[in-house]
C-alpha positions in Angstrom: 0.0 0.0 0.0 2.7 2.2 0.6 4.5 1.7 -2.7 1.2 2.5 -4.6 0.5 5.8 -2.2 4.3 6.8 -3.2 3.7 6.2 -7.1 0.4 7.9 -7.3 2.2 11.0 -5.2 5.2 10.6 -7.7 2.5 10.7 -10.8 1.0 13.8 -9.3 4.3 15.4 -8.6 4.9 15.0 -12.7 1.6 16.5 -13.5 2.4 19.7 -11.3 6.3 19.9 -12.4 5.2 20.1 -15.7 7.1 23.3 -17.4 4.0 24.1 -20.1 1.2 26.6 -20.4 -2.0 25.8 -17.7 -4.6 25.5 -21.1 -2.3 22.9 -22.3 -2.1 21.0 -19.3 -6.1 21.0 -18.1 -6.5 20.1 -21.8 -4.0 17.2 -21.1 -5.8 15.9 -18.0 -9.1 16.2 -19.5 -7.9 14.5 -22.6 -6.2 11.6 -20.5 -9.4 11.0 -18.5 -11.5 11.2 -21.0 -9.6 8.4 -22.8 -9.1 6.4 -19.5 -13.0 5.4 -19.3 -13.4 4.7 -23.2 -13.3 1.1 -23.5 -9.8 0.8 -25.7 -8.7 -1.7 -23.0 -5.3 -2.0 -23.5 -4.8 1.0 -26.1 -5.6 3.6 -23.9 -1.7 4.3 -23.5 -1.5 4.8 -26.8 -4.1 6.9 -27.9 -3.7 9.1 -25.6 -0.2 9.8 -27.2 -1.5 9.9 -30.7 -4.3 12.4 -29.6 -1.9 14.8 -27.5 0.4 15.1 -31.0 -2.7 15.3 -32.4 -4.2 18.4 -30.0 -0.6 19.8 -29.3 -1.6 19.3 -26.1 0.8 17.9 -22.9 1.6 14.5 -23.8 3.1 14.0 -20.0 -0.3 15.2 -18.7 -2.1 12.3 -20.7 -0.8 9.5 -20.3 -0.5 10.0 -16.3 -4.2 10.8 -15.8 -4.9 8.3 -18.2 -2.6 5.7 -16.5 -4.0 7.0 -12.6 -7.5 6.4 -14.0 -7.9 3.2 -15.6 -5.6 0.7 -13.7 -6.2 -2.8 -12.6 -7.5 -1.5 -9.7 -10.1 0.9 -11.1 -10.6 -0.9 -14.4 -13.5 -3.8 -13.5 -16.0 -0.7 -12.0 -14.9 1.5 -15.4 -17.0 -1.2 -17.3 -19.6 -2.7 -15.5 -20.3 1.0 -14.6 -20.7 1.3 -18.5 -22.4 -1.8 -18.8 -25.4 -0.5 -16.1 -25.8 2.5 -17.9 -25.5 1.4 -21.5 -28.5 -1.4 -20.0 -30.5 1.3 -18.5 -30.6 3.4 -21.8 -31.3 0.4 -24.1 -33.1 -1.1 -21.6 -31.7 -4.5 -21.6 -32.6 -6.3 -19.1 -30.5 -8.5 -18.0 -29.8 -9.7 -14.2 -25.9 -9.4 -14.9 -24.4 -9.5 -11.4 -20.8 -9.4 -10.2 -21.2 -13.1 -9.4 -22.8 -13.8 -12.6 -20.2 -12.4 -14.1 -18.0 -14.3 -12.3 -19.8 -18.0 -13.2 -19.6 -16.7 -16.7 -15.9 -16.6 -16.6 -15.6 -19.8 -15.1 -17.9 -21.4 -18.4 -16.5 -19.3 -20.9 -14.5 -20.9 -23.7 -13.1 -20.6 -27.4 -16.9 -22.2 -28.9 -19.3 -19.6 -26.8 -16.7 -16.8 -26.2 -18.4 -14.7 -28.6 -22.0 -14.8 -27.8 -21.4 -14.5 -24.1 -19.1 -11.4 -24.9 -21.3 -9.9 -27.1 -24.1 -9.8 -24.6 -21.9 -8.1 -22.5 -20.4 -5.6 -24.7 -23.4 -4.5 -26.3 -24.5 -2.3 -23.9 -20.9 -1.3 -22.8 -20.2 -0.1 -25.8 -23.3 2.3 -26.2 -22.5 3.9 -23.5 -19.2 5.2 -25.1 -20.9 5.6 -28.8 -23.6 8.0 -27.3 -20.7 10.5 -26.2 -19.5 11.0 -29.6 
């Protein structure tokens, strides 16, 4: 606990010791946790690079809020988060439950991977196609 309370003071640190304009670095954050909660799993890191070329905004600002945001840690409430409210607005109903989820991922394999993922990322990935 106190390694991870010293690297997120360390992250922070970064962000304020960052020798740019303020615009550039609010811009940055936003950017990075805007990107954090889209569900890229895994390419989060990198998009957020591309799009602070892209921007010209603080690349360092970016990838640390997008890095303190989505982490192992925060990453399983980032999506079933999005999977509630993509249900709610398309009104699936489904009695998906953390320990539902968790017999599914005990009985998933290669033959019915798809069509018990694509149940799931349905309304995940509404969510995320609404805010653009």
């Amino acid at each position: 606990m106190k390694r991870m309370w010293r690297w997120f003071k360390e992250s922070f640190l970064k962000i304020a010791r960052i020798d740019s304009t303020p615009v550039k670095i609010a811009v940055g954050i936003g950017l990075g946790a805007f990107i954090a909660i889209f569900p890229i799993i895994g390419f989060q890191f990198l998009t957020g690079l591309f799009l602070s070329i892209i921007f010209r905004v603080n690349k360092i600002a970016v990838v640390v809020t997008t890095q303190l945001v989505c982490n192992p840690l925060t990453l399983p409430f980032i999506i079933y988060l999005d999977f509630k409210v993509g249900e709610k607005i398309l009104k699936y109903n489904s009695s998906l439950t953390i320990q539902s989820i968790r017999l599914l991922l005990k009985e998933i394999n290669f033959r019915n991977s798809f069509s018990v993922l694509g149940n799931i990322a349905k309304p995940t990935f509404f969510v995320h196609m609404m805010e653009w």
